[in-house]
C-alpha positions as CSV (number, residue, x, y, z in Angstrom):
1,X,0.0,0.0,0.0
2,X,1.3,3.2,-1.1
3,X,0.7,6.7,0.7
4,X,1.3,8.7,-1.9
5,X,0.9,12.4,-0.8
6,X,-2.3,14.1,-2.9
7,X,-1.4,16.9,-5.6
8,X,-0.7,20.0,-4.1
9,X,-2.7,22.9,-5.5
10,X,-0.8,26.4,-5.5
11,X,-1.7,29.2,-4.1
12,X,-3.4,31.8,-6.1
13,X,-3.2,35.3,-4.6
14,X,-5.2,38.2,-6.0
15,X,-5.0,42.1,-4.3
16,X,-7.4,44.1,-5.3
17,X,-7.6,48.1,-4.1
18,X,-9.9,50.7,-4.5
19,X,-9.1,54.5,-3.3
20,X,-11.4,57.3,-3.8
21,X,-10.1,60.6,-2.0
22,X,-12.6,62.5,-2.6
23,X,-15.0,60.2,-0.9
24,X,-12.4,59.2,1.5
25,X,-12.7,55.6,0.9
26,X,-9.8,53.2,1.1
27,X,-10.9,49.6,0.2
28,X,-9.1,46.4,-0.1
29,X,-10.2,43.2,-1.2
30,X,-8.5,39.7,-1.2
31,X,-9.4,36.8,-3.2
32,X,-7.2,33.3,-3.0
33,X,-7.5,29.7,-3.9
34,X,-6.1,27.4,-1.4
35,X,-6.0,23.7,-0.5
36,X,-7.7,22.4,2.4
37,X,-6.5,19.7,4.8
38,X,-9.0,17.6,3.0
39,X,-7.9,17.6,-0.2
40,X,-10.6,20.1,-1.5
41,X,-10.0,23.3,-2.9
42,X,-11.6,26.7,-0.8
43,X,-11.8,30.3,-1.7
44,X,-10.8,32.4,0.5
45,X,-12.1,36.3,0.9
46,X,-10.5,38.9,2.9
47,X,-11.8,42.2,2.7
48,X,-12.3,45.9,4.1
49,X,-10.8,49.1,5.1
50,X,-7.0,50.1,4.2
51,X,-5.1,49.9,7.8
52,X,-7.4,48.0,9.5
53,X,-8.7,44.2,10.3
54,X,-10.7,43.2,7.6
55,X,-13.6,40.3,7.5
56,X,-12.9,36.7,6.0
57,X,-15.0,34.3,4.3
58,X,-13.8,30.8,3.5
59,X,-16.2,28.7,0.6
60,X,-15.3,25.1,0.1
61,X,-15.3,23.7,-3.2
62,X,-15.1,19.7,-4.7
63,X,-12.2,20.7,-7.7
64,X,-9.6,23.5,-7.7
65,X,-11.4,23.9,-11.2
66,X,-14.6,25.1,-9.5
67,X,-12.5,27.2,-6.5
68,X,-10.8,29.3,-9.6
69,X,-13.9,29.7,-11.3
70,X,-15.7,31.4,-8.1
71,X,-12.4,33.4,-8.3
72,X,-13.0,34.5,-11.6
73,X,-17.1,35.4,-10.8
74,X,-16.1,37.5,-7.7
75,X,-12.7,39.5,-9.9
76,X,-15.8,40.4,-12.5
77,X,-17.6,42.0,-9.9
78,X,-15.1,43.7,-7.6
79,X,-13.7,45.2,-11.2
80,X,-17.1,46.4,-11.9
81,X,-17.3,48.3,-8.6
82,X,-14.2,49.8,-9.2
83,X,-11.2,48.0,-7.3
84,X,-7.9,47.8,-9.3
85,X,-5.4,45.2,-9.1
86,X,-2.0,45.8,-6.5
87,X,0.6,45.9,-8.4
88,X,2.6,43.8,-5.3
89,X,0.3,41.6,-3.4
90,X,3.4,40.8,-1.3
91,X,2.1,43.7,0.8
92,X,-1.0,42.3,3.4
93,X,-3.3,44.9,3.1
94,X,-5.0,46.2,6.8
95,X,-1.5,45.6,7.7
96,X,0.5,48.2,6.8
C-alpha cells in the first residue's frame, strides 16, 4: 500500500484596491484559492478598510477547477465596482 501524498494545489493570490479621496474611501479586497487539509480546494475572501482588520470568508469547493472559477465570478464583480489590481500583493493589506 502506497501513501502517496495528494497533488498539491498552488496558491493563487489576487490584491485588489480601490481609493477614492474624494470620498475618503480606502478599500481592499482579497481573493485566493487554497488547499484544504482535505484535499478540496476553498476560496478564501478577505476584505475591508485600508489599515485596518478586515472580515474573512472561507467557501469550500469539490475541484480546484470550481475554486478558480468562483475566483473569476467575484474578480468580474469587484472590477465592476471599481477595485484595481496591486501591483505587489506581497504587501497584506490592513496591515501596513
Amino acid at each position: 500500500m502506497s501513501l502517496a501524498a495528494p497533488p498539491r494545489l498552488a496558491v493563487q493570490l489576487l490584491v485588489l484596491d480601490r481609493v477614492n479621496e474624494s470620498r475618503n474611501t480606502a478599500r481592499y479586497y482579497v481573493l485566493s484559492v487554497e488547499p484544504t487539509l482535505l484535499g478540496d480546494a476553498a476560496l478564501v475572501r478577505e476584505w475591508g478598510r485600508m489599515g485596518h482588520a478586515g472580515r474573512r470568508r472561507i467557501d469550500l469547493y469539490a475541484t480546484a477547477a470550481e475554486a478558480r472559477q468562483a475566483l473569476s465570478t467575484w474578480l468580474e464583480r469587484k472590477l465592476r465596482r471599481g477595485y484595481i489590481a496591486r501591483q505587489d500583493p506581497k504587501v497584506r493589506p490592513g496591515l501596513e
